[in-house]
Phi, psi and omega in degrees: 000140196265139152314114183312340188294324193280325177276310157339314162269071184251152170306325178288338182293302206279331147304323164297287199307322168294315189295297190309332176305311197289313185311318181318331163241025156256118163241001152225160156094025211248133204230148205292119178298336185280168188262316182252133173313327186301329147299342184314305207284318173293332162294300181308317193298320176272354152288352150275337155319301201282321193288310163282001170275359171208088203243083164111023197062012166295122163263118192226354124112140165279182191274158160286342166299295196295330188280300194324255214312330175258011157251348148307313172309312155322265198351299162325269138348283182309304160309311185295339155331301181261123169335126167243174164282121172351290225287349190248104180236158180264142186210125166310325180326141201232129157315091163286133159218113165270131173270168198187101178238013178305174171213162168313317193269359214200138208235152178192116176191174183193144198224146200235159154253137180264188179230039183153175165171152186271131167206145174281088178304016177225003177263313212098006194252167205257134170271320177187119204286162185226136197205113176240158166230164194275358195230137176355117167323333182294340202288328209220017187258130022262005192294294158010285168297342150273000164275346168296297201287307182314293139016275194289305199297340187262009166270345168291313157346268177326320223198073184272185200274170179322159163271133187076015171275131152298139181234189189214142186223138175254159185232130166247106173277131179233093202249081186087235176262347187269137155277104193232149198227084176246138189235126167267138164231111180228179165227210175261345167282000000 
């Protein structure tokens, strides 16, 4: 298995990454620098993202459609780097996970929608949630942050882990222009 620092420095990455630096302080007019195409689509799509979120140094916030969809488009593009197993895709597509902690006398249960997700497309089962906003994270927090964590519980819930294994679960965040890669861990204890 090849180490991600190494497929990570193939030239469509490292390119992205450099274009993004210059965007980060450009917010208009800034047109794509790479040579490979894989990146293309995703660079453009945050650069608009980036453009709307600060149009005359006004923050006027992009749409959650708009962050969602170019940062699947990474996802996509970053996947494509490394070999996946066929059956595993990133999907835009939104999740109902009802958790359901009801009994016979007493109904409890509470249901989250994802905004995306790595899923084994030939199970259904979810690998990794993907969850955007259209703005800072500072902007919207902590409600944010309980909506994650209901999220994750209604996906152990949904998917609980093999039995008697420990699991993990990523969680991927996009809050605007900001990235957050959180990975949870439990067991049965």
């Amino acid at each position: 298995m090849i180490p991600a620092n190494q497929r990570l420095n193939c030239l469509a990455f490292n390119e992205y990454i450099a274009n993004f630096t210059n965007r980060q302080a450009q917010a208009t007019g800034w047109v794509w620098g790479g040579t490979d195409r894989l990146f293309r689509v995703p660079a453009v799509q945050q650069q608009q993202v980036i453009r709307n979120l600060t149009i005359n140094g006004i923050n006027r916030g992009a749409t959650e459609s708009t962050v969602n969809t170019a940062f699947l488009s990474f996802l996509h593009a970053l996947s494509d780097l490394c070999p996946q197993p066929a059956q595993r895709l990133w999907t835009t597509e939104r999740k109902k996970l009802v958790a359901d902690f009801g009994t016979p006398q007493r109904e409890r249960k509470f249901v989250a929608y994802t905004d995306g997700q790595l899923e084994d497309a030939t199970t259904g089962r979810i690998l990794a949630l993907v969850e955007c906003k259209r703005s800072w994270r500072d902007n919207h927090s902590p409600k944010v942050d309980m909506q994650e964590v209901a999220e994750i519980v209604a996906w152990i819930k949904n998917f609980p882990a093999v039995a008697g294994a420990a699991d993990s679960r990523v969680l991927l965040s996009k809050d605007g222009t900001e990235l957050y890669i959180c990975v949870f861990g439990y067991d049965d204890g």
